[in-house]
N, C-alpha and C positions, 0 to 999 in steps of 0.2 A: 591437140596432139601432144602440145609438151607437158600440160596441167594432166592429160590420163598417164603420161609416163611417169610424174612427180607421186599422181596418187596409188599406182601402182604399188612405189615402195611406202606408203604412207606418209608422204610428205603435201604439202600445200604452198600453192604460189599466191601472194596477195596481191589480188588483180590490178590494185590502186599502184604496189610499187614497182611492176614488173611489166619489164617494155622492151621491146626486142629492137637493137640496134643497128642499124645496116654500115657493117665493116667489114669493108672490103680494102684494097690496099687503095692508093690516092691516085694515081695512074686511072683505074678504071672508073673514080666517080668525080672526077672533073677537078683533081688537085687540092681536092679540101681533108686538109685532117680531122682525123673521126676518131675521139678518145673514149673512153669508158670506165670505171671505176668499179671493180668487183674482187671479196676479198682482201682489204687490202692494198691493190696493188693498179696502177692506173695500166692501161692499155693502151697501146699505139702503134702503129706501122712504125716499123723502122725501115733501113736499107742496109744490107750485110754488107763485109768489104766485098764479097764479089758481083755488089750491085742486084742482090734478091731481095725483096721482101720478105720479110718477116714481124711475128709478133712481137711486139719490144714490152716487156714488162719491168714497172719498177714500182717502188713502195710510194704509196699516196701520200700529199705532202701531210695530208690532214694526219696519219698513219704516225708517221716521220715526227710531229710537232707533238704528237701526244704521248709517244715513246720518248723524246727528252723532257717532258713534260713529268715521265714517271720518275725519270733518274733526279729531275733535280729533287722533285719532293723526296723520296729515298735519302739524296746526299743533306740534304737539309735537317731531317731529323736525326740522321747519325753522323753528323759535324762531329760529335762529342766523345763517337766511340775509338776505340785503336784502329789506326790505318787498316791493320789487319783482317779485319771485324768488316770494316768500310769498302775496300778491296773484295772481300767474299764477296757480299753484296752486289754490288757494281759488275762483277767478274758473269753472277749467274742471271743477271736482268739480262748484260748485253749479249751473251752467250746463247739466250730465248730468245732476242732478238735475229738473233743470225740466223739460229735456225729454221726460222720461221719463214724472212724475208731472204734469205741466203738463197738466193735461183740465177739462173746464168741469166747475166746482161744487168744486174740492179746490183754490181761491186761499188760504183760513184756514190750512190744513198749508200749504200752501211758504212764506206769508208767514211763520207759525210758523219754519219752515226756514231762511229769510232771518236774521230775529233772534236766534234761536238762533245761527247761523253768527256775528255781530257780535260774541257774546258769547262764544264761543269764540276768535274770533281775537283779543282787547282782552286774554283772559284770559294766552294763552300769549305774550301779547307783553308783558303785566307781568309775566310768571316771566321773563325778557330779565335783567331787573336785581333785584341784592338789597334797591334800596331801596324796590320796589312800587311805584312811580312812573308807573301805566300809568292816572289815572284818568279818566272818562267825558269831560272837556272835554279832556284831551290828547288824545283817540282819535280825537274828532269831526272834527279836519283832517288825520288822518291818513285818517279815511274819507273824507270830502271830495278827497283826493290823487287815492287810490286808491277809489274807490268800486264797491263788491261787489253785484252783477248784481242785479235787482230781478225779483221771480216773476213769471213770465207764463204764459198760457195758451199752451200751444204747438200741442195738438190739443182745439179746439173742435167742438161739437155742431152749431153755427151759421157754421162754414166751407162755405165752396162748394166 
């Protein structure tokens, strides 16, 4: 059923990696959490404030470790260039990030994303110099200058 709707539009399911998971909320299958990983973004029942279930989605830690994984390599090669120059950079990684993972209920991970990214760029801008001189009250007017993009929701549940 779902492989002739896939081949319909010319697409192919690989029958080795493709397995269909039963998620339902935990209430009805005896209180066991039932995760899932697709896209991106791990899956899981949550519970609203008015006590409904719902889908809780947020970015995979694997996801998550490989996106500061890109910044640091980025900040590491251009230790050397002008703040400015460094700042663009950084500015349109995390900005691609947002847009990407930016969906209602995964603010905790970008914000995560956000501070993490501060703490990478502080870091590779005190290897700059041999005398470490990079510490947290020097950074702050430097972030201040240049100040590094703040997470937002980009695709919301409650757009029109």
């Amino acid at each position: 059923m779902l492989f002739k709707r896939f081949e319909k539009h010319g697409l192919r399911i690989h029958p080795e990696k493709t397995r269909l998971v039963p998620f339902f909320p935990p209430e009805q299958i005896g209180g066991r959490r039932v995760t899932f990983n697709f896209l991106g973004f791990t899956h899981a029942w949550g519970t609203s404030r008015k006590g409904r279930a719902y889908v809780r989605r947020q970015t995979m830690s694997k996801r998550l470790t490989r996106a500061l994984d890109g910044l640091r390599a980025f900040c590491r090669k251009a230790r050397t260039l002008p703040l400015a120059e460094q700042w663009e950079g950084l500015k349109r990684r995390m900005q691609g990030h947002y847009a990407y993972y930016g969906i209602t209920g995964n603010m905790r991970q970008l914000a995560n994303f956000a501070h993490e990214a501060e703490r990478i760029w502080r870091y590779w801008l005190n290897r700059r110099s041999a005398e470490r001189d990079m510490p947290w009250d020097r950074f702050k007017p430097i972030l201040k200058r240049f100040p590094l993009p703040w997470p937002c929701i980009v695709h919301s549940v409650y757009a029109q």
